[in-house]
C-alpha positions in Angstrom: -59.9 115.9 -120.8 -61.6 112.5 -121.5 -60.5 109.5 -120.2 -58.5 107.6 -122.7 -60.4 104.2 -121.7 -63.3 105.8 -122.7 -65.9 103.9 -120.8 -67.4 104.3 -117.7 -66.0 101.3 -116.0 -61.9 100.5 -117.9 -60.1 98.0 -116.5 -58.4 98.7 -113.3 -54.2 98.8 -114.0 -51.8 96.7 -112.2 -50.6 100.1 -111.6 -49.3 102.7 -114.1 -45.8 103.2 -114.7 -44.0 104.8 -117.3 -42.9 101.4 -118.7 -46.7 101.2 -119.7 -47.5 104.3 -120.4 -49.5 102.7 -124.0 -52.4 101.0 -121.3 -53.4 104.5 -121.3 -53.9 104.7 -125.2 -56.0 101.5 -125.2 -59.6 100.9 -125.7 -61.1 98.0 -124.5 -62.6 95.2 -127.4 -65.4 93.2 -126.9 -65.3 89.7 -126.8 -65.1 87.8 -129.9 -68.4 86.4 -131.4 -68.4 82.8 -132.5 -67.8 82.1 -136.4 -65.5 85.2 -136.0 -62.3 83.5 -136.8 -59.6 84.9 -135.5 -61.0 88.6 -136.1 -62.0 90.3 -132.8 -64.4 93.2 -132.1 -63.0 96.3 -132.8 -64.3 98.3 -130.1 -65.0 101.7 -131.3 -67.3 104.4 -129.8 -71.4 104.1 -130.2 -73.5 106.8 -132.1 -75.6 108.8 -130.4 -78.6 107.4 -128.6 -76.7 103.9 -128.7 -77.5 102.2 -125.3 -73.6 101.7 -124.7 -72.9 104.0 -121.4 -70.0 106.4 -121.4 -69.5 106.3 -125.2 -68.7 109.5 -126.7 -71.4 109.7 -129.2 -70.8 110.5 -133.8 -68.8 107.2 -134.3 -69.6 103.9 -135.8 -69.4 100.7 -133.5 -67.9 97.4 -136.1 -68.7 94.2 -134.8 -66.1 91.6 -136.4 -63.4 92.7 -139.2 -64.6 95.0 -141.9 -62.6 92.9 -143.8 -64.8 89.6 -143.2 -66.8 90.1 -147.0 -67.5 93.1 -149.5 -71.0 94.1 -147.6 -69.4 94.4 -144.2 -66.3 96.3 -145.6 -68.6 98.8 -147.8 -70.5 99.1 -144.5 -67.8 99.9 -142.2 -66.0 102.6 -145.0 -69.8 104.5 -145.7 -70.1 104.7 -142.2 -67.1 107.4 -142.2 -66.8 108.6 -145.7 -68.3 108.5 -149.2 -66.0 105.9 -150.8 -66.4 102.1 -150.6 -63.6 101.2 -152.2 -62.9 98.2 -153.2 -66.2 96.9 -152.0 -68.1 99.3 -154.5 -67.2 102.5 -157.0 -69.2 105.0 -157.4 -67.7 106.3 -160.8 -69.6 105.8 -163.5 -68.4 102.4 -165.8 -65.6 101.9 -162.9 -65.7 98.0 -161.7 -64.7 97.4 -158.3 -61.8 94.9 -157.8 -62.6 90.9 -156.3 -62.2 92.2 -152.6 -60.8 88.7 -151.2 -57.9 89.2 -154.0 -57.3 92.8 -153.0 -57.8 91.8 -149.5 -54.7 89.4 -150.1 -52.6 92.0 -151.7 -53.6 94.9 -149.5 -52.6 92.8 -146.1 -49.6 92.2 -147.5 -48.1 95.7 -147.5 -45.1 96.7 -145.4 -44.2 93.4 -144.9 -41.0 93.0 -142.8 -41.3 96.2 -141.9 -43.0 97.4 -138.0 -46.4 97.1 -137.7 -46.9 100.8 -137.2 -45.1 101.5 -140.3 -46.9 99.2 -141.9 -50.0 100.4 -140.8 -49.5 103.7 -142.3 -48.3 102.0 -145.8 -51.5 100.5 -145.4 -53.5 103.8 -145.1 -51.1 105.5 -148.2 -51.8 102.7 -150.3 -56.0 102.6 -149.6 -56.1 106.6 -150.2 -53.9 106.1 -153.3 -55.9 103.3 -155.1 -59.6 104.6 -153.7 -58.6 107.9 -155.1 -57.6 106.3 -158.6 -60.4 104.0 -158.9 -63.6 105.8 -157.7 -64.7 109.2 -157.6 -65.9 109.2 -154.3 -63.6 111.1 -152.1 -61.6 108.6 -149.4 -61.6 110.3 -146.3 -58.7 110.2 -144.1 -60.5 108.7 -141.3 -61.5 105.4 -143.6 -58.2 105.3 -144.1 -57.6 105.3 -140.5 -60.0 102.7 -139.7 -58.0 100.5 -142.2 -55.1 100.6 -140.7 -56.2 99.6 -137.1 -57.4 96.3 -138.8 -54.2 95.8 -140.6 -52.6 96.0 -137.0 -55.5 93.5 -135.9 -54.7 91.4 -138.5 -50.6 90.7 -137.8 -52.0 90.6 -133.7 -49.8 92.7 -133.3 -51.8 94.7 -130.6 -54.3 93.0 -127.7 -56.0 96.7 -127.9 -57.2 99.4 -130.7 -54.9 102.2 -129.9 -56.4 105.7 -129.0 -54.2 106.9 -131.7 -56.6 106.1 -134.3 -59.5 108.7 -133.0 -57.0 111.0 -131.3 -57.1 114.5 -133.7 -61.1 114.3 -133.9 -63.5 115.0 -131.3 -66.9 114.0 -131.6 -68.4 114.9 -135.2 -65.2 116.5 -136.7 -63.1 114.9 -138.9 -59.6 114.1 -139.7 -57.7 117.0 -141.9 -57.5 115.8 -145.3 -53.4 115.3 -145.3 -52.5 116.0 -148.6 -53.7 115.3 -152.6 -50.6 112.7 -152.5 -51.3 110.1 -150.7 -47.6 109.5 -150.4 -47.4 112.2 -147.7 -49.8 110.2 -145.6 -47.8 107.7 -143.6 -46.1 111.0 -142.2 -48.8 112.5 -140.7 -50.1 109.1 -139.5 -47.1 108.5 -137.3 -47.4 112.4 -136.1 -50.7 111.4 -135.1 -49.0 108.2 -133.1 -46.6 110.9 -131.6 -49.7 113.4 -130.7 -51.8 110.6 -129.3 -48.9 109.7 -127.0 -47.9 113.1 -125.5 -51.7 112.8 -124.6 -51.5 109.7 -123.1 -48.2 110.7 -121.0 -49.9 114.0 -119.9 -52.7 111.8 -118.2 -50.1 109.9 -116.9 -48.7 112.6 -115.2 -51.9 114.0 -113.9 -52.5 110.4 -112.6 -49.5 109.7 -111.0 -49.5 113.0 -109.1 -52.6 112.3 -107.9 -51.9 108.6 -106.9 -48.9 110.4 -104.6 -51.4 113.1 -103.0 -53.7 110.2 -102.8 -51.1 108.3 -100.9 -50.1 111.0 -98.3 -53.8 112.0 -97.7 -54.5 107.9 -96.9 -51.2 108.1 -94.1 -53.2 110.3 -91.8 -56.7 108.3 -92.3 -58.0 106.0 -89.7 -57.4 102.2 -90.2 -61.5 101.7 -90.5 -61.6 105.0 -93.0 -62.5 104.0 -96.4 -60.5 106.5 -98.1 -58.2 104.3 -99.3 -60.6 102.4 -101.1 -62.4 105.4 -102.2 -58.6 106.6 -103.9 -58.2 103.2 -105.7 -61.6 103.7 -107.7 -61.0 107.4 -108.5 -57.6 106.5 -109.8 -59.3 103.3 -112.1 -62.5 105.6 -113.1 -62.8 108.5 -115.7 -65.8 110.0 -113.9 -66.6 108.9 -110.5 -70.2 110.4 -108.6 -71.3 110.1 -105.0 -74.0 107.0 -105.4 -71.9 105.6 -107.6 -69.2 105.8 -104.6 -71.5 104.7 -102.3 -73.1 101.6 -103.4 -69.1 100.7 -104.4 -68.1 100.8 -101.3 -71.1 100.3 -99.0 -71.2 104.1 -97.8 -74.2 106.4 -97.1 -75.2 108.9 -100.0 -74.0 111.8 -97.5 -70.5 109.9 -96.3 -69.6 108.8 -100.0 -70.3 113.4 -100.3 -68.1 113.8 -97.5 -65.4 111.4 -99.7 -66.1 113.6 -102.2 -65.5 116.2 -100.4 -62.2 115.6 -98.6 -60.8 114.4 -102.4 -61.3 117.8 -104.2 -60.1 120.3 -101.1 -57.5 118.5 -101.5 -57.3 119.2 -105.5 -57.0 115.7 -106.1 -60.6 115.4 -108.0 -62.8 118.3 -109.5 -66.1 118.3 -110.6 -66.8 118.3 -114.5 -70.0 118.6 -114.8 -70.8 122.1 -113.7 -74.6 120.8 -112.1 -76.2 121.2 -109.6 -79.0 118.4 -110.1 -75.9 115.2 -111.6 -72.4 116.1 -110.4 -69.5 113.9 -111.6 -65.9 113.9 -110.4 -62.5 113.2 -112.5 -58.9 113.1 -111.8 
């Protein structure tokens, strides 16, 4: 199963406990740019052949808020789906609303109410009026995307939630939820409720391997750098022998020994299934 940080390198946790368990549905943003306002990057994967290591490749990276201007928005929607609604309508003799006015209205819904809730009001309402106003199809995954900057907006989250990709692996898309848009908010918080059994099933595997991790380190030598070794395969997704070794100042053949030691003792297993690049996980 991929790492939910989705990068080669996350952030290393104070440590994970089941009063946090949401670090694990968290990807990481990149830093604002300046002139950004107070929009930050949303920090989705890189398409294929993009130069950002790790990535899982078929989705859009949006620098700033889609919401910024009409060009950006239409940008960000096209790059998931057909319809750029409101930035543009397809339909013939159909005139796309002022965006900054439905901006204003738009960020307004679900007001008083959670933000997750509001969130998927959001996503009801931009399926509802895109299907009304264009004949371009809005795809549930625009929809998606819309309501992770709604959430930005009311900084209400440090972090894009995993939630948001969490039912579509690379390429696929998002079942269409129903011709009623009304029915949408419902499967949006099922996919909140998918996305975080996910996240508590890594949590599990993690923290079982954090205690076998623990016992294995009793037995080791004060000088051994096992202990060391544990903390970085408990931080990293993927974790290889060079990698290991120039971490923590090891030969090629003692980081393989590591390595070694970890998955006898069914702590790490190799993922890659090669013989020339082999990568361990959790």
């Amino acid at each position: 199963m991929a790492h939910p940080g989705g990068t080669a390198h996350p952030p290393a946790r104070p440590w994970l406990t089941r009063r946090r368990p949401h670090r694990l549905l968290e990807r990481r943003l990149r830093p604002p740019s300046p002139g950004a306002g107070h929009a930050r990057h949303l920090g989705w994967p890189r398409r294929r052949g993009g130069r950002g290591r790790g990535r899982a490749p078929g989705l859009p990276v949006f620098r700033g808020d889609p919401l910024d201007d009409a060009d950006r928005l239409a940008a960000a929607l096209r790059s998931l789906g057909d319809s750029a609604w409101p930035a543009a309508a397809a339909s013939p003799g159909a005139v796309a609303p002022d965006v900054a006015a439905w901006r204003r209205g738009w960020l307004r819904t679900g007001e008083g109410t959670p933000a997750i809730l509001a969130a998927a009001q959001a996503a009801a309402r931009w399926l509802r009026e895109a299907g009304e106003g264009d004949l371009a199809r809005p795809e549930p995954q625009q929809a998606i995307l819309l309501a992770a900057v709604l959430l930005k907006r009311r900084r209400r989250l440090a972090q894009v939630p995993l939630v948001f990709w969490s039912g579509a692996g690379p390429g696929e898309r998002l079942p269409h939820p129903s011709g009623d848009p009304a029915a949408w908010p419902g499967l949006f918080l099922a996919h909140v409720a998918a996305a975080t059994r996910r996240g508590l099933e890594v949590l599990d595997r993690l923290e079982a391997a954090q205690a076998k991790l623990a016992t294995l380190a009793e037995g080791a030598r004060r000088s051994s750098s096992l202990p060391a070794a544990a903390a970085l395969v408990l931080r990293r997704p993927l974790v290889t022998a060079p990698q290991l070794a120039k971490d923590l100042g090891l030969t090629h053949q003692g980081a393989l020994l590591i390595l070694a030691r970890l998955q006898e003792a069914r702590i790490v297993q190799e993922v890659t299934g090669r013989g020339s690049f082999r990568a361990f996980a959790v």
